[in-house]
C-alpha positions in Angstrom: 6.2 1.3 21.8 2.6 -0.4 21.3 1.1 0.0 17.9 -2.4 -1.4 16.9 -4.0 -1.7 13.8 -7.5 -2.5 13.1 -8.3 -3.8 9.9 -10.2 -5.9 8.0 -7.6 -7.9 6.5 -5.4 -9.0 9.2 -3.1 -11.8 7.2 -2.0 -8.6 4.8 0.1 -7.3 8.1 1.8 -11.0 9.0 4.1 -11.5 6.3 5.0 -7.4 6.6 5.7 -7.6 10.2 7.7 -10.7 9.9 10.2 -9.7 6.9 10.8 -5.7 7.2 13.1 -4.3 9.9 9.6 -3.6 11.8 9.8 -7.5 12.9 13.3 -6.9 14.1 11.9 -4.3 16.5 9.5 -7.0 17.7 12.3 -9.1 18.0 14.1 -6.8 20.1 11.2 -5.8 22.1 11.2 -2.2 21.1 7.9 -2.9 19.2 4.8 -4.5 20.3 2.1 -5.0 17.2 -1.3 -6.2 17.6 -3.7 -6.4 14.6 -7.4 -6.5 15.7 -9.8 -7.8 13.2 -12.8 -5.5 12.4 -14.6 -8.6 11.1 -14.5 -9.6 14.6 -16.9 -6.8 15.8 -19.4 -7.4 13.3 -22.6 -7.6 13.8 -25.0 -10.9 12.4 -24.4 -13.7 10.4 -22.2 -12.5 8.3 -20.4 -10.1 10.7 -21.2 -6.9 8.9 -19.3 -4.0 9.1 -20.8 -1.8 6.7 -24.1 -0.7 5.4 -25.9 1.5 3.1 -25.5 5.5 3.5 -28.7 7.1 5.0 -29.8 9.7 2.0 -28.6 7.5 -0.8 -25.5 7.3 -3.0 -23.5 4.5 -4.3 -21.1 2.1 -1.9 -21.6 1.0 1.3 -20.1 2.9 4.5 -18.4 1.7 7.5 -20.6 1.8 10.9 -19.3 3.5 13.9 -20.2 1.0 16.1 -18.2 -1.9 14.8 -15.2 0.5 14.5 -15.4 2.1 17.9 -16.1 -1.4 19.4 -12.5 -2.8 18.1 -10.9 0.5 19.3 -11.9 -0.1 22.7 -11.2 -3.3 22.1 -7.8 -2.7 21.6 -7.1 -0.4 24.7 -8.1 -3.1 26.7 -6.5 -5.9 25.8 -3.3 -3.3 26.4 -3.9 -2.5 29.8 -2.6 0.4 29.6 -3.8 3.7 31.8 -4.5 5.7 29.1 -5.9 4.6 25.7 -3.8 4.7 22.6 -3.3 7.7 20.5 -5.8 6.9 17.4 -5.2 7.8 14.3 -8.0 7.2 11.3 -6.8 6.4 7.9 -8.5 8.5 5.1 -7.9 10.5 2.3 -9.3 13.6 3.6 -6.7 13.3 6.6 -3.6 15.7 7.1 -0.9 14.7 4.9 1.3 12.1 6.6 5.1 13.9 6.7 8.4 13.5 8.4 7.7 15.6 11.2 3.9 13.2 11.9 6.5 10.2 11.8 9.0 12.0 14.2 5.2 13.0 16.4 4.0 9.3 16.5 7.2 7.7 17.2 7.4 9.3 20.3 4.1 8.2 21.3 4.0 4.9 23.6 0.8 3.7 21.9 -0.4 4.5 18.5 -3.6 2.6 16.7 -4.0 2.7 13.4 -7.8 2.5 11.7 -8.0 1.2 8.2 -10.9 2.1 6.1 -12.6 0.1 3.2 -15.2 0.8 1.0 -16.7 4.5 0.6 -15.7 5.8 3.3 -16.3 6.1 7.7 -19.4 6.8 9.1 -18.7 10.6 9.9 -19.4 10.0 13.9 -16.2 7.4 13.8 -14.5 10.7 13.8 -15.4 12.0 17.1 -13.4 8.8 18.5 -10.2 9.5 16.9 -7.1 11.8 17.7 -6.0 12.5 13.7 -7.3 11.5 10.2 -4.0 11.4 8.1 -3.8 10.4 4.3 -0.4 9.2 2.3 -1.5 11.8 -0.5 -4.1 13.0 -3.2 -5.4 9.8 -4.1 -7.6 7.1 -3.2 -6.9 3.5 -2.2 -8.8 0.5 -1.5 -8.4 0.6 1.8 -6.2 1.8 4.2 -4.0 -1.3 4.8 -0.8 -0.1 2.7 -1.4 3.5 4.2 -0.7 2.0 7.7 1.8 0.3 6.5 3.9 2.9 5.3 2.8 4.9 8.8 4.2 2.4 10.7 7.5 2.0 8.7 8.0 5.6 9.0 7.4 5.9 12.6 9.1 2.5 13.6 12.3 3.1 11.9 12.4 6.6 14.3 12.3 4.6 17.2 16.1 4.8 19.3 18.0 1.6 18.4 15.4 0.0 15.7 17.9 1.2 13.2 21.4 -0.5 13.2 22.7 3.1 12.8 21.5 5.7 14.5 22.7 8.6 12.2 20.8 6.6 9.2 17.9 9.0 9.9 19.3 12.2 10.7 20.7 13.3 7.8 18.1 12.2 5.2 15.1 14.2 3.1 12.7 16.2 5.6 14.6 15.8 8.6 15.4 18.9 11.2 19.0 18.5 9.9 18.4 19.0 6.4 16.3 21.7 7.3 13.5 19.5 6.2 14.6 19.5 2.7 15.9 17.2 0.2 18.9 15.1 1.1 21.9 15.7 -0.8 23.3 13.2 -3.5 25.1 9.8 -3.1 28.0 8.1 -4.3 29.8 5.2 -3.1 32.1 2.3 -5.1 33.2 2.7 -7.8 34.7 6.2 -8.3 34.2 6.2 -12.2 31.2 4.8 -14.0 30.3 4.9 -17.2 31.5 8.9 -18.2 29.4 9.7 -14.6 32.3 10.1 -11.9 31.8 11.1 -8.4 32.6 14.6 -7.6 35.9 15.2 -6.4 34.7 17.2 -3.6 33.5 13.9 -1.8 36.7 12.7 -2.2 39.0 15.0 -1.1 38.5 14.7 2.5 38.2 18.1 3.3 35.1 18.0 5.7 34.6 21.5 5.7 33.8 21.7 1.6 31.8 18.2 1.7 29.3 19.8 4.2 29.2 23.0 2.1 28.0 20.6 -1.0 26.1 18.8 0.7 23.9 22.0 1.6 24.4 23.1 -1.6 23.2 20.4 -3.2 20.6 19.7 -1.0 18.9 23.4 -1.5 19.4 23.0 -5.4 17.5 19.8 -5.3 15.0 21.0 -3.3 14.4 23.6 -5.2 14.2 21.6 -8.5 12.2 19.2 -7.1 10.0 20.0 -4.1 10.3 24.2 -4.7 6.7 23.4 -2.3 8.7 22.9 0.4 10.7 26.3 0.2 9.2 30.0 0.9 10.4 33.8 0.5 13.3 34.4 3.0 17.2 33.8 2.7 19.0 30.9 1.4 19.7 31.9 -2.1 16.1 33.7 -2.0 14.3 30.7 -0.7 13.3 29.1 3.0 11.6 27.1 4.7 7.8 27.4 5.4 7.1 27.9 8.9 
């Protein structure tokens, strides 16, 4: 898998790629990661990127030619047929989710577009595949939202993960239903008046996945009841 992110600080993405698990998928080869520099497709002296928004208003905005020109950029320094899938950073994107991970992980080229400042200059968006945002708040810029994207999508990838059942079974995945994973105990047994239960350690496979669903509905519904809906399941489901 290729993944590209344009940006227009660069040395925030060396340090990340070189200590998480996403540099042991570059190791491996699994993972490709190029970081363009916007700064680089600048235009004057000072390599601007931005200017002021036609009609007034505060801030400065991002031009669409110094963004599409490092997107292009990036698909040809890949050689690849077809360009990359590109997806634009923002806070008026989608909501990133599980099942976007689970969509771009199966892609063989994702870029990633990081915003600063107020904002993209609307037209950027006739250039890109998805907007998606991390939430309902604002950042900076978009440099920590790609990298949680790219965590979340990277750690989908087949053998990026020294286990490949580590992210099966976990919150939002198809086999949770795409609800809350269930709790976890490990070492030791007693701690503190807070024991584990005694379910988990009786062995009986057949009860421990029964508590696990249990538990993982019960949570769900404490927590997240957003991500449950009017249908079965102890009067709850999933939303379509």
């Amino acid at each position: 898998m290729r993944v590209a992110i344009v940006t227009l600080f660069p040395e925030l993405f060396e340090p990340f790629a070189r200590l998480s698990f996403v540099g042991k998928a570059i190791e491996s080869g699994r993972l490709t990661l190029h970081v363009e520099p916007l700064r680089e497709h600048g235009l004057g002296k000072h390599r601007s990127v931005d200017d002021t928004p036609y009609g007034g208003g505060s801030g400065m905005v991002m031009r669409p030619d110094c963004i599409v020109s490092a997107m292009e950029q990036v698909d040809q320094l890949s050689q690849e047929p077809e360009p990359a899938h590109r997806v634009l950073l923002s806070p008026q994107g989608a909501r990133f989710t599980q099942a976007w991970a689970a969509d771009l992980a199966q892609r063989s080229s994702v870029t990633l577009i990081c915003g600063r400042y107020e904002g993209f200059d609307e037209r950027v968006r006739h250039f890109v595949d998805a907007e998606l945002s991390l939430g309902d708040f604002v950042l900076t810029g978009g440099e920590v939202a790609a990298m949680a994207v790219l965590e979340a999508m990277v750690r989908l990838i087949p053998g990026v993960l020294g286990n490949s059942d580590s992210p099966r079974e976990e919150s939002f995945s198809s086999e949770c239903s795409g609800l809350l994973e269930y709790p976890q105990y490990t070492r030791p047994a007693g701690f503190r008046g807070h024991d584990v239960p005694e379910v988990l350690r009786s062995g009986d496979h057949g009860r421990i996945a029964e508590w696990r669903r249990e538990q993982s509905l019960d949570r769900t519904r404490q927590r997240r009841p957003d991500l449950l809906g009017p249908g079965p399941r102890g009067g709850s489901s999933k939303d379509s």
